[in-house]
C-alpha positions as CSV (number, residue, x, y, z in Angstrom):
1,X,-0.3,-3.4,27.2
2,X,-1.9,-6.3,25.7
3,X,-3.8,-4.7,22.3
4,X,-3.9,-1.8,20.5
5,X,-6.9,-0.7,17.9
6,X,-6.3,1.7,15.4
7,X,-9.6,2.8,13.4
8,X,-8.6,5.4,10.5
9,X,-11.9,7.3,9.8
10,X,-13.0,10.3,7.5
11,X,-16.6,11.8,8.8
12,X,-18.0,8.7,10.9
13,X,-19.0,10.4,13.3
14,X,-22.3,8.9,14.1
15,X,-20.5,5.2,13.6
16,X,-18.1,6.2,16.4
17,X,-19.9,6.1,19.7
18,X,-21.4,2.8,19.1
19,X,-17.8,1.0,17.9
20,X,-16.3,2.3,20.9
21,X,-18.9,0.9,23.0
22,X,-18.6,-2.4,20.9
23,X,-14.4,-2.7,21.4
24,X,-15.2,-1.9,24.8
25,X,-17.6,-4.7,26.0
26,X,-15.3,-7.0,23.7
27,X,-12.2,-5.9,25.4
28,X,-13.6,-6.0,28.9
29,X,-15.4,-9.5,28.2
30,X,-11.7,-10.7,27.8
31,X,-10.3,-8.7,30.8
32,X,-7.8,-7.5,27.8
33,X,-5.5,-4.3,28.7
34,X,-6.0,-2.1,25.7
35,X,-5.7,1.3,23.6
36,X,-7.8,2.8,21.0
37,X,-6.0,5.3,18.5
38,X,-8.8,7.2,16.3
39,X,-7.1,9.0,13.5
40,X,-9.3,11.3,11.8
41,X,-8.3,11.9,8.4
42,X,-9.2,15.3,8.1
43,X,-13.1,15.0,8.4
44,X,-15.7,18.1,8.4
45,X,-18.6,16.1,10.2
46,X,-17.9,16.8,14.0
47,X,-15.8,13.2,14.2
48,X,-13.2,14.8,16.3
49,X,-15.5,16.2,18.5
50,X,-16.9,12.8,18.9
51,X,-12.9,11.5,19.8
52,X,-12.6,14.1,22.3
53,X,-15.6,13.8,24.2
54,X,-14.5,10.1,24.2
55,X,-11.3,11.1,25.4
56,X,-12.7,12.7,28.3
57,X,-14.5,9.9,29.7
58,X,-12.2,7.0,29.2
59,X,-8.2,7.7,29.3
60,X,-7.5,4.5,26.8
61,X,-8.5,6.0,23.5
62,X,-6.2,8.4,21.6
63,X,-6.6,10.5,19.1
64,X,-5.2,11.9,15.8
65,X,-6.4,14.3,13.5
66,X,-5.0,15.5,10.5
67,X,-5.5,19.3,9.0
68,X,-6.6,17.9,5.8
69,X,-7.8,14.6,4.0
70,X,-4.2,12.7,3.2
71,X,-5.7,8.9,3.1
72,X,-6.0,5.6,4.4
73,X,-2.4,4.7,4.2
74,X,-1.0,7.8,5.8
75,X,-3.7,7.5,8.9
76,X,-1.9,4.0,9.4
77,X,1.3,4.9,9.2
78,X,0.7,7.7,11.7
79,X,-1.2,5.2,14.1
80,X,1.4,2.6,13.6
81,X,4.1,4.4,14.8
82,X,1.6,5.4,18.3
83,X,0.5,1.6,18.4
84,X,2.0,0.2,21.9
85,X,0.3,-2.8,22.8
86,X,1.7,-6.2,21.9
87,X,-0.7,-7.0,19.1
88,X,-1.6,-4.0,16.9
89,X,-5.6,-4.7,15.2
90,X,-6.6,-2.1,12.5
91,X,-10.7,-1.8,11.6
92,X,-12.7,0.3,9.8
93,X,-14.9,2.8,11.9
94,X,-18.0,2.2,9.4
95,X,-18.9,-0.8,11.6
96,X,-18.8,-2.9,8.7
97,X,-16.3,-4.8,10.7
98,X,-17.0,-6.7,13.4
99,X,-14.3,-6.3,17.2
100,X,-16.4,-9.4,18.4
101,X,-13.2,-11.1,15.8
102,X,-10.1,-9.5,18.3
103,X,-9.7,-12.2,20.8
104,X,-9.5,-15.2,18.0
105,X,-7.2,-13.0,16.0
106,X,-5.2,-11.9,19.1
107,X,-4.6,-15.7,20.0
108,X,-3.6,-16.6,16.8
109,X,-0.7,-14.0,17.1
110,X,0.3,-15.1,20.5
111,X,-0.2,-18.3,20.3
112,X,-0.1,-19.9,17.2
113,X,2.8,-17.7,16.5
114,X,1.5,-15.6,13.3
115,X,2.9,-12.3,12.5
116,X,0.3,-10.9,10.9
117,X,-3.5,-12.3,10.5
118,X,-5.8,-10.6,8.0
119,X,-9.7,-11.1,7.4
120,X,-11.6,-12.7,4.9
121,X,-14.5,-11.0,4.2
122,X,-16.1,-14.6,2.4
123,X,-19.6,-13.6,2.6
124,X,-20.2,-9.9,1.8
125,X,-23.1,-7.4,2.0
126,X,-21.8,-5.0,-1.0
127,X,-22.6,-4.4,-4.4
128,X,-21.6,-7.1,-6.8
129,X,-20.9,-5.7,-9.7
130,X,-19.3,-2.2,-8.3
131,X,-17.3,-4.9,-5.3
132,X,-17.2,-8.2,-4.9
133,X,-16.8,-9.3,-8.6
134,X,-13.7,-6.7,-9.3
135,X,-12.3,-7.3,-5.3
136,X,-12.3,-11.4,-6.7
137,X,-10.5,-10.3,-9.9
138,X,-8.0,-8.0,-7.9
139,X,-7.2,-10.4,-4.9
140,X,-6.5,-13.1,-7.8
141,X,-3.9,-11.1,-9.6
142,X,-2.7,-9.8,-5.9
143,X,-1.8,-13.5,-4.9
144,X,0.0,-14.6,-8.4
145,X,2.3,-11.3,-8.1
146,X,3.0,-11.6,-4.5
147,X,2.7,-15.2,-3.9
148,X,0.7,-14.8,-0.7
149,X,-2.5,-16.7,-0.5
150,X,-4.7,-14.6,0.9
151,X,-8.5,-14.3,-0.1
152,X,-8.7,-10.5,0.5
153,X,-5.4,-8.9,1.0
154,X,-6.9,-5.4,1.3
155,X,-9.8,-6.1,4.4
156,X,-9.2,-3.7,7.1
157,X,-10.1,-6.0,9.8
158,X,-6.1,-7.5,10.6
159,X,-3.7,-8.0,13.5
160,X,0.0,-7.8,13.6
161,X,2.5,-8.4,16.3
162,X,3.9,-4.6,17.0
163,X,6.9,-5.9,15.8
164,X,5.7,-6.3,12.0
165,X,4.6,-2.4,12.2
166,X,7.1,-0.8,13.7
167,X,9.1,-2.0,10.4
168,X,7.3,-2.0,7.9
169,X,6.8,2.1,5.9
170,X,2.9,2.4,4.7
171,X,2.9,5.3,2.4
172,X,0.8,6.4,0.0
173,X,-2.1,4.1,-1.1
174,X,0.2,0.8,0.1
175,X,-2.2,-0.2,2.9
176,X,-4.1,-2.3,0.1
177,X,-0.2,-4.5,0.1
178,X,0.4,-4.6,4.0
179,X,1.4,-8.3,4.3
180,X,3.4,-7.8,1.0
181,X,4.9,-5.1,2.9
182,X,5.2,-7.4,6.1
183,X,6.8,-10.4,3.7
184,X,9.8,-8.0,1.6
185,X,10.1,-6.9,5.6
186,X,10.6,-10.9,6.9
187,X,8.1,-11.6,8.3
188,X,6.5,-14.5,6.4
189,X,4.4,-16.0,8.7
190,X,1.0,-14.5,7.5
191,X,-2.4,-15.7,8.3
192,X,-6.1,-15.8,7.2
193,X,-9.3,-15.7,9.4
194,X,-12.8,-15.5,8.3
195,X,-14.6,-12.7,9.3
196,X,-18.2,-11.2,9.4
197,X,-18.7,-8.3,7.0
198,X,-22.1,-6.3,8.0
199,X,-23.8,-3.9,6.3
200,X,-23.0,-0.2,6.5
201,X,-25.4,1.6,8.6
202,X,-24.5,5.0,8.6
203,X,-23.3,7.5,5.8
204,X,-21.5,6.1,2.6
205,X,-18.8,4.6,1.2
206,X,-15.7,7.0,0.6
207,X,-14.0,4.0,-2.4
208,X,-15.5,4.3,-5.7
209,X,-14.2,2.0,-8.8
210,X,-11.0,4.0,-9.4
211,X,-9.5,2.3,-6.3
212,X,-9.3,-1.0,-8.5
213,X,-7.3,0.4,-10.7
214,X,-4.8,2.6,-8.5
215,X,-4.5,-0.9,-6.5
216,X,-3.2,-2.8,-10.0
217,X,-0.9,0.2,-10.5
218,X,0.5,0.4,-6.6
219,X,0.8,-3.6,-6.5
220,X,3.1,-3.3,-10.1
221,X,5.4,-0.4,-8.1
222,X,5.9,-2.1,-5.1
223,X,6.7,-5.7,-6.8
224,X,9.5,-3.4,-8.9
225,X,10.6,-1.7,-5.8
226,X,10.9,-5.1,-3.9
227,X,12.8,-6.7,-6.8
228,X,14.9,-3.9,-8.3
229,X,15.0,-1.2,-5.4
230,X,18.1,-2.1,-3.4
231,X,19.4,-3.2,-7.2
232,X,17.8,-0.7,-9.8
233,X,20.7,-1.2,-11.9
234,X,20.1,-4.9,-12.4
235,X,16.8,-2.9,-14.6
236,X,17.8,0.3,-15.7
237,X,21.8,-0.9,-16.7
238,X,20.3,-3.7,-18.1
239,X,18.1,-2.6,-20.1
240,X,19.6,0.6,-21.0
241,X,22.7,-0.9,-22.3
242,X,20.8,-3.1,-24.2
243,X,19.0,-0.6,-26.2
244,X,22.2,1.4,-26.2
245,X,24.8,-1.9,-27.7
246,X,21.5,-2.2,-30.0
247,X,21.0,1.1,-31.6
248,X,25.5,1.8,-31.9
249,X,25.1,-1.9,-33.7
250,X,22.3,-0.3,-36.4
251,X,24.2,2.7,-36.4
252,X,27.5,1.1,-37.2
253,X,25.7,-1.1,-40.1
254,X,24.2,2.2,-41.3
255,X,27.8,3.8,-41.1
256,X,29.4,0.8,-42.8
257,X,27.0,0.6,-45.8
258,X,27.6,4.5,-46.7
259,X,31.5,3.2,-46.6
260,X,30.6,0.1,-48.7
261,X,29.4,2.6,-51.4
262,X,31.9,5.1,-51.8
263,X,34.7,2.2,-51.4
264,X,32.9,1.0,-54.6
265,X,32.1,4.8,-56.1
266,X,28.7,3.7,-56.5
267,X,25.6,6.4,-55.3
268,X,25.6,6.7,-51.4
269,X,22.4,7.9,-49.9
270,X,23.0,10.1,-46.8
271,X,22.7,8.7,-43.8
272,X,20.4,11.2,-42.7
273,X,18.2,10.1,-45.1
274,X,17.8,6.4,-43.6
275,X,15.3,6.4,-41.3
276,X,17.7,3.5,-39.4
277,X,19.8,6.3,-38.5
278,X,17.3,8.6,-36.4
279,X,15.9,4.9,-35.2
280,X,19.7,3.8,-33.8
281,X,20.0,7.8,-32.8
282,X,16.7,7.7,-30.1
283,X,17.4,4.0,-29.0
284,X,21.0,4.8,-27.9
285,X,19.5,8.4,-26.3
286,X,16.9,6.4,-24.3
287,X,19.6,3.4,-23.8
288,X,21.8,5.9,-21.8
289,X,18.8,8.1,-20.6
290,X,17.6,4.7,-19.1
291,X,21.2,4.5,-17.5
292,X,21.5,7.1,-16.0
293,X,17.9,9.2,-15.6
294,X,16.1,6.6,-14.2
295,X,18.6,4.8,-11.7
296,X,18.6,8.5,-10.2
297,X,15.7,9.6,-10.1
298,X,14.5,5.8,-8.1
299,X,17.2,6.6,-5.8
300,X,16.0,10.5,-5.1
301,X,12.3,8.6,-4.6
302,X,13.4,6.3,-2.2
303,X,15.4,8.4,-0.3
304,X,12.6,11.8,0.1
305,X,12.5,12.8,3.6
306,X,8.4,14.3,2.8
307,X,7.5,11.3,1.6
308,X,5.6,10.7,5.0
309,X,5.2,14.0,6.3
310,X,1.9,14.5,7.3
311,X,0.8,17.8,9.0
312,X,-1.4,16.8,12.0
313,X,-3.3,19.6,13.2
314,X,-3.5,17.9,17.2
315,X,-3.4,15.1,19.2
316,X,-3.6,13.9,22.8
């Protein structure tokens, strides 16, 4: 099998019909051998009804449907691990993304050799102040931390060789960092294509602003678990022995100069009374609990056995 599309939706429903029509005159128009994979994220508006009756007329499209609303990231994940074709394409159901872009992006995996091609969205149709301006701010930061240089990591319009997704984990809200994912996994040849973004027609958008700011706080995790996760205690040693070395060092000074006086039998404060003491005290507490707490508790995280469990009601 040449292609498979994954399209992670929560309550499309009226979107679906007509992008299934729309991959399949693409697909056909190429004479491509194909898959669709719908995975409903939990939706109450008839979507899987919509996949089913699909289902029935065209054995191609698979479906997935979770018992409750778990997320973009989660949706992928289970879809990438379905995904059989050689090239693996990902799209939004709201039709804001366009399958007339497939064939170009499928050559430019074959052929040119990329392992993963991602959209650029360079002329969009949303709001600019709610968007575009903080999606410009966000992509910015995204390519100083991960040194990738592409204009809009998190479009949903992307292609992959099945190789790249078979190993790389999406959990989470990660599918914002998939080609960071892809590069810590070795595959560094990552590409950019421009794409059409259209207008929504049907329902609304399911992001609001708080995305923005989960995306600064997911990008920070996985740049730590990329540089200190195999090594957490080139951080948490470090860093905890240095607050550790520093607060027995203001603790010994504190120590000596209550010696100094009674050596001399002039008036020693106690050394409960310094607030150096309790200062030395909490820094070598938090030196060892840095040691010790945290390199555990990164390696219980990274090791959870839930941490992709996802509780899929059916599937065909």
């Amino acid at each position: 099998m040449q292609i498979s599309v994954i399209v992670p939706l929560y309550n499309e429903a009226e979107s679906l019909p007509k992008l299934f029509e729309w991959i399949r005159r693409v697909m056909n128009d190429n004479d491509f051998s194909y898959e669709v994979i719908f995975v409903d994220d939990g939706s109450t508006d008839g979507s899987w009804s919509v996949i089913e009756s699909l289902r029935e007329l065209y054995d191609n499209v698979c479906g997935i449907r979770f018992r409750k609303n778990y997320g973009k990231s989660p949706a992928l994940y289970c879809g990438f691990e379905r995904a059989k074709g050689d090239v693996v394409v990902t799209l939004d159901a709201d039709l804001q993304d366009s399958p007339d872009e497939i064939p170009e992006m499928y050559r430019m995996v074959v052929d040119d050799g990329y392992d993963l091609v991602s959209g650029w969205k360079k002329k969009r149709y949303d709001n600019a102040i709610t968007k575009n301006i903080p999606s410009k701010i966000y992509n910015s930061f995204a390519r100083k931390v991960t040194g990738i240089k592409l204009h809009d990591m998190n479009c949903g319009l992307k292609a992959y060789r099945n190789e790249v997704v078979k190993n790389i984990e999406v959990y989470g809200e990660m599918h914002r960092y998939i080609p960071y994912l892809a590069k810590n996994a070795g595959f560094s040849k990552i590409g950019e294509k421009v794409v059409e973004h259209r207008k929504r027609e049907f329902g609304k958008s399911k992001f609001g602003i708080e995305r923005f700011v989960n995306g600064y706080l997911d990008l920070f995790s996985l740049w730590f678990l990329n540089r200190f996760g195999k090594k957490p205690m080139h951080f948490f040693g470090f860093w905890g022995t240095v607050m550790f070395v520093v607060g027995f060092i203001a603790i010994c000074i504190v120590g000596a100069i209550k010696l100094h006086h009674l050596h001399y039998g002039t008036p020693a404060p106690l050394v409960t009374s310094s607030p150096w003491f309790y200062i030395s005290l909490t820094m070598m507490i938090l030196g060892t609990q840095m040691f010790l707490v945290g390199f555990l508790g990164e390696i219980v995280a990274r090791s959870s056995n839930e941490r992709n469990y996802y509780n899929i009601k059916e599937e065909f």
